[in-house]
Structures are given as structure tokens and as C-alpha cells.
C-alpha positions in Angstrom: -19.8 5.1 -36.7 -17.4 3.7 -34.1 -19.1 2.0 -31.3 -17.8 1.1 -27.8 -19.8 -2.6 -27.5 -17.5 -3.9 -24.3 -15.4 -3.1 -21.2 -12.9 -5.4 -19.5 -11.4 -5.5 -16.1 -8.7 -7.0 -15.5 -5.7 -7.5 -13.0 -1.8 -7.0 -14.7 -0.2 -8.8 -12.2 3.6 -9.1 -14.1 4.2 -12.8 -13.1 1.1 -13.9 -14.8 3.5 -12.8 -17.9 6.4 -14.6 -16.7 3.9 -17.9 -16.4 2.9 -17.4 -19.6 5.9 -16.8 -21.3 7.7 -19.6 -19.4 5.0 -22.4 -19.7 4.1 -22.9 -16.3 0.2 -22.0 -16.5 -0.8 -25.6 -15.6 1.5 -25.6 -12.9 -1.3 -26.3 -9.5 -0.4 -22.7 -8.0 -1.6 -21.3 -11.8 -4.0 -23.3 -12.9 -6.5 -21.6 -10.6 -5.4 -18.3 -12.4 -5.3 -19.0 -15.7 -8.9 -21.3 -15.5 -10.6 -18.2 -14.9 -9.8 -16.8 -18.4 -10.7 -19.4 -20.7 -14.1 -18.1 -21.3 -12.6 -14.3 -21.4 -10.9 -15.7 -24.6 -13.5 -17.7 -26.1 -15.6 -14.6 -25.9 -13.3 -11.9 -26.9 -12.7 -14.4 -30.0 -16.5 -14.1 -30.6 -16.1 -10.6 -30.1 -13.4 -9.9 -32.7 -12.9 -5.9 -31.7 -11.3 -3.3 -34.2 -9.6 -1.6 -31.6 -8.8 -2.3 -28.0 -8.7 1.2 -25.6 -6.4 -0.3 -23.3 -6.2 2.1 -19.9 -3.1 0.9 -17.9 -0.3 2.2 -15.9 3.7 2.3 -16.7 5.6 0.9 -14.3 8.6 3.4 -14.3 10.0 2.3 -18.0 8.7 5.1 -20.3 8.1 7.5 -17.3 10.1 8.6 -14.3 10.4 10.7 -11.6 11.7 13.6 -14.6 8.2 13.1 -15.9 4.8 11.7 -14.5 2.1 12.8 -17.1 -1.4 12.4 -15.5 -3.1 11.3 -18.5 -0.5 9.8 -21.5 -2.3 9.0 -24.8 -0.5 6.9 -27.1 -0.5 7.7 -30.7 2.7 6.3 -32.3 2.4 3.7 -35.3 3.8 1.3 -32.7 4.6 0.4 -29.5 7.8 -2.3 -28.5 7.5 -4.0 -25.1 9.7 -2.3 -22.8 12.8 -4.0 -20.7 11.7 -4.2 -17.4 15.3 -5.0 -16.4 14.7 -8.7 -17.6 14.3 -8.4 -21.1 11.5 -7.3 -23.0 8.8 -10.0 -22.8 8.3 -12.3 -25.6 5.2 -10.7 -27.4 4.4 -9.0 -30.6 4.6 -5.0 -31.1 1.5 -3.2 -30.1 0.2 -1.7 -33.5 -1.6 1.6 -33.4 -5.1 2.8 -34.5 -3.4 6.6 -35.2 -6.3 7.9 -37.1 -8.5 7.2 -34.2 -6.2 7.9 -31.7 -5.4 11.3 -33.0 -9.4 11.9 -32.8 -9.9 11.1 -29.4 -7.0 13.2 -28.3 -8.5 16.0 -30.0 -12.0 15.3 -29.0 -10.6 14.8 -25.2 -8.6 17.8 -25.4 -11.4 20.3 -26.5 -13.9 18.5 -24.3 -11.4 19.9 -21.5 -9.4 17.2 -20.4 -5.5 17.6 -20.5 -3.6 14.4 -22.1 0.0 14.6 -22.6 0.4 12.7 -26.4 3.0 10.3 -26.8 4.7 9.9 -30.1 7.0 7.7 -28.9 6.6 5.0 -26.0 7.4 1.7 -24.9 5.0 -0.4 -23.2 5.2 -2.5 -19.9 3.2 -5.5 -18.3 0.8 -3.4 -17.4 -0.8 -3.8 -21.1 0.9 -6.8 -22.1 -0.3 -9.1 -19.8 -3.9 -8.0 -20.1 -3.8 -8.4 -24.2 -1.9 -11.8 -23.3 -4.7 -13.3 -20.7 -7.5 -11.8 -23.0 -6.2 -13.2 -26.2 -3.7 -15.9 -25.7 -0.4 -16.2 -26.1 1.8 -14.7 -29.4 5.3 -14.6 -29.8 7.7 -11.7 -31.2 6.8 -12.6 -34.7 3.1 -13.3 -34.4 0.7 -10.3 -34.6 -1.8 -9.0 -31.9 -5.7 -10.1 -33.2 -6.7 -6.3 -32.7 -5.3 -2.7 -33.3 -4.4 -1.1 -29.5 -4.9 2.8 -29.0 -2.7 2.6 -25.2 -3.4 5.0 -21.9 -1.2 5.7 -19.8 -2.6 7.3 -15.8 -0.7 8.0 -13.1 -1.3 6.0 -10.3 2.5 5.5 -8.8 3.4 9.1 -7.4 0.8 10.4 -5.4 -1.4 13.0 -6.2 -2.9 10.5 -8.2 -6.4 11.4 -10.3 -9.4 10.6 -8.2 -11.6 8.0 -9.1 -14.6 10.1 -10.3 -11.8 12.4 -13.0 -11.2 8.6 -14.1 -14.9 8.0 -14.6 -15.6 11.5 -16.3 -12.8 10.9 -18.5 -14.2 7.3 -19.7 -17.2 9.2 -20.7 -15.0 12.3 -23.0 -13.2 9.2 -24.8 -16.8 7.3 -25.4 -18.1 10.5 -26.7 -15.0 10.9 -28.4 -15.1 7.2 -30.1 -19.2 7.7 -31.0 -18.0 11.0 -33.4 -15.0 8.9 -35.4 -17.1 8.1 -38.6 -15.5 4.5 -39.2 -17.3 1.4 -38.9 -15.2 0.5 -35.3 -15.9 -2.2 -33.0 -14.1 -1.0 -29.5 -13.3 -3.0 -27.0 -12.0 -1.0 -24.0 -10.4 -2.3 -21.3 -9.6 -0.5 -17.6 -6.4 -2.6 -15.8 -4.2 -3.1 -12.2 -5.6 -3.9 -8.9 -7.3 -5.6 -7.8 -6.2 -5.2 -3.7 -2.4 -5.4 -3.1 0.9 -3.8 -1.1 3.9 -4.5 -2.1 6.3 -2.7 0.5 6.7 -2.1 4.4 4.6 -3.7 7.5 1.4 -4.3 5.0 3.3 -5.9 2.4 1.4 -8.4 1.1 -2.5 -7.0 1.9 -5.2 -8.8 0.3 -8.7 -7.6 1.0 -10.9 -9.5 -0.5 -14.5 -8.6 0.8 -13.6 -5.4 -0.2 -12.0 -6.3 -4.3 -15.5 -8.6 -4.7 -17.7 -5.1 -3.4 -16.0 -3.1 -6.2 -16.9 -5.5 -8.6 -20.2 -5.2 -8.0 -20.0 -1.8 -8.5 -19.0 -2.1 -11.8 -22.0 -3.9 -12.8 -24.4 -1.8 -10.7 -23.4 1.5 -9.2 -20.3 2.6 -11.2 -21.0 6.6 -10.1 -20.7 5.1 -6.4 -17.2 3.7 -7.1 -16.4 7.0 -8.4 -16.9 8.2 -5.5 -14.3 6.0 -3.5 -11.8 8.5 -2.0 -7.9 8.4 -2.2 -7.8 7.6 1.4 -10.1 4.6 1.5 -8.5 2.6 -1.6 -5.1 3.4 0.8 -6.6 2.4 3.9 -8.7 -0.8 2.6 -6.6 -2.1 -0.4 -2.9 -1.4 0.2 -0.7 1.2 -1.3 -1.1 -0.1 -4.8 -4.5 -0.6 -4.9 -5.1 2.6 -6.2 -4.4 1.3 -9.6 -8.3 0.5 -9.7 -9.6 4.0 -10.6 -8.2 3.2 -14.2 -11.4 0.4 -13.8 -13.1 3.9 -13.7 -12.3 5.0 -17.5 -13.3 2.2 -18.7 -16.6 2.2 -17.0 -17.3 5.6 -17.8 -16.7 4.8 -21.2 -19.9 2.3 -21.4 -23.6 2.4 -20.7 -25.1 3.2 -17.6 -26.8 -0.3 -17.4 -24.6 -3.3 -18.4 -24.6 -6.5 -18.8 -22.0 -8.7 -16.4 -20.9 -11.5 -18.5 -18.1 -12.7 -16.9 -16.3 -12.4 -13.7 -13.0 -14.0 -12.4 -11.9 -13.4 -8.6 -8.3 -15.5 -7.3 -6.2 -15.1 -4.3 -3.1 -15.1 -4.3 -1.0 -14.9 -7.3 2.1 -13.5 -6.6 1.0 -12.2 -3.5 -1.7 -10.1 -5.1 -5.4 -10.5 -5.4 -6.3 -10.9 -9.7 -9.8 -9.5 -10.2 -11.5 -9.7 -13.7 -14.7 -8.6 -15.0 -16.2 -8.2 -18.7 -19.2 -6.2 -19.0 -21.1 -5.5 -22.1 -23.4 -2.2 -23.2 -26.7 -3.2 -23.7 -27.5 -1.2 -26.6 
């Protein structure tokens, strides 16, 4: 049977892509950054995962204000990087898993959660740079080390889901993922934060007392940080630091007791706060 073994955390920040792609990672300001990931990659090589469940959010490429789906399942062949209005970045073409992808939409769908399926998408940095920091760079002609099943949550237009629909929904697409009858190693990964504003009098908020807390609660108390309201990620960790209920799927797609085997904390990079965390089931 498939098996969720893993969950990863991790910031998207887009100019960690643009350091990447440019080769500026040993640059002093990045070096800090990009230190922090070295054993991500030597243990996501060790790792070797079928499939990576990668929970991000589009940054208004495949989806505007015509058409904000809540939940967005990917389950095209493929997936191109998208254009973010400076070219597409320099990375290879996210290859689908469509036989389990079309499972858990099913399973997810009759286990009473709504997903709007995508037959056709592009993706943005929000997966990119994640699958770049986790397993090095590739070009356009190289191939990602893993097969990448992508969803999509709203967390740009407000009303956003709430943290603890995020956590329940973790838990459908593990049950989901335990019924596919191939032998599948799943990696899933929950991406954006950590604490950040990009706009207006708060522009460039970093809190992080409050970023290292959360972390914790990933390792130890994930049903308390699905409990977090709307109004407190607003009020504590800027207007954009909302994108950490996607953390929540991924949690709720693992054990209840973990084990923390990595975790990465920087300020700033880009005037955001990049938070990372790998956690591993027990069982």
C-alpha cells in the first residue's frame, strides 16, 4: 500500500528562486538561507520519495479574481512553471502521479470535502522553490527526482479556510493515500509563511517569537495550531502570514506523534521570515 512516511515545512519565499537560479546562494546575505537546507537535501536524498503531496498557494497566475477555488487538486500529466511576469523560472516540468491523484480526489471528494480538479495548470514559486531548496537545483531539461501530485488553497482573498478545515483535510488525503494499493513512498509537504506583510504601515512584519511557537506546534500539539484563528495569524503575523494553515494539511496528513528531524528558522530574507521544519511518522 501507499504510505505517507514524511512531512516538510517549508517557506516559498520567490527570491530564494531568483538566488538560486542566478547563482548568488553564497552571496553573505544567502548563505545563512541556503546553510539551513543542506541537511534537508541530504536527507530527502536518503529519503528517495515516490511522490511528493506538495500543498502550496498560486500567486495569481493560474487563478484570479474570475476564479479563487478553495481547494485545487492537480491532476494533469504535467505542470510548466508559470510566467510570473519575468519569465518562467528555469526548472523542469512538474510530472504528475495521475493514477494517484485521481484516487485521492475521489477519496476526498466522497469523504466530503469539495476540491475543484485541475486538468490543466501552471505552477508558480510557491511549489517551485520548495522542490528547488528540498532537492537542489535542475534546469529546464533535467527531470524532478520525484513524481509531484500539486495543491492548490486559497489563502490570498479572504475568507480564507481556517486552519482546523486545513488540518481535517490533511487527514481525508492520508486516509486517501493509505487505500491506493501501490507500493508509494509519500513525501508530503505543507508551504508559505512563515510571518510576513508585504503592503501598507506593517509592511515588512516579522514576528519571530511567534513563527518559532508554531513550529513547536508542529512537532507537539498540531490540534492546537488548528485552532489558531483568522484573526490572530492577521494580528500576530502580518497579512500574509495566513499562508501557514497550508502547514496544517500537511500535518494532518501524518501521525499524531512525530519525530522533529530537522528544523531551519532565518530572518530576513527578502523581508520575510523563512521557516522550515521536516518531521517524520513514527510508524
Amino acid at each position: 500500500m501507499a504510505r505517507v512516511t514524511a512531512g516538510v515545512g517549508c517557506s516559498h519565499v520567490p527570491a530564494i528562486g531568483v538566488a538560486m537560479d542566478t547563482g548568488i546562494t553564497e552571496q553573505p546575505y544567502w548563505q545563512p538561507v541556503f546553510e539551513g537546507f543542506k541537511k534537508s537535501r541530504e536527507w530527502m536524498k536518503e529519503q528517495k520519495p515516490d511522490v511528493v503531496f506538495l500543498v502550496y498557494n498560486d500567486h495569481c497566475t493560474a487563478f484570479d479574481a474570475s476564479c479563487i477555488p478553495t481547494f485545487a487538486l492537480g491532476c494533469a500529466a504535467e505542470f510548466k512553471p508559470a510566467d510570473e511576469g519575468w519569465g518562467p523560472r528555469p526548472v523542469p516540468v512538474v510530472k504528475n502521479h495521475q493514477k494517484l491523484a485521481s484516487h485521492i480526489a475521489q477519496s476526498v471528494i466522497l469523504d466530503e470535502f469539495d476540491l475543484t480538479i485541475m486538468n490543466e495548470m501552471e505552477v508558480d514559486h510557491g511549489l517551485t522553490v520548495p522542490m528547488s531548496v528540498m532537492f537542489g537545483q535542475h534546469g529546464v531539461d533535467d527531470e524532478w527526482p520525484t513524481l509531484v501530485i500539486p495543491l492548490a488553497v486559497n489563502v490570498v482573498q479572504y475568507p480564507a479556510p481556517t486552519g482546523n478545515r486545513c488540518y481535517q483535510l490533511g487527514k481525508a488525503i492520508r486516509r486517501a493515500i493509505d487505500s491506493y494499493p501501490e507500493d508509494l513512498n509519500v513525501v508530503v509537504f505543507g508551504t508559505g509563511g512563515m510571518s510576513h506583510q508585504l503592503q501598507y504601515k506593517r509592511a515588512g512584519l516579522i514576528n519571530a517569537d511567534w513563527d518559532q511557537r508554531f513550529l513547536d506546534l508542529m512537532t507537539e500539539d498540531p490540534k492546537a495550531a488548528s485552532q489558531i484563528q483568522h484573526l490572530e495569524y492577521l494580528r500576530e503575523t502580518g497579512s500574509e502570514g495566513i499562508e501557514m494553515v497550508m502547514w496544517l494539511v500537511m500535518r494532518g496528513a501524518l501521525d499524531e506523534d512525530v519525530t522533529e528531524v530537522h528544523r531551519h528558522y532565518h530572518v530576513p530574507a527578502s523581508n520575510t521570515a523563512v521557516g522550515h521544519i521536516i518531521l517524520e511518522n513514527q510508524t
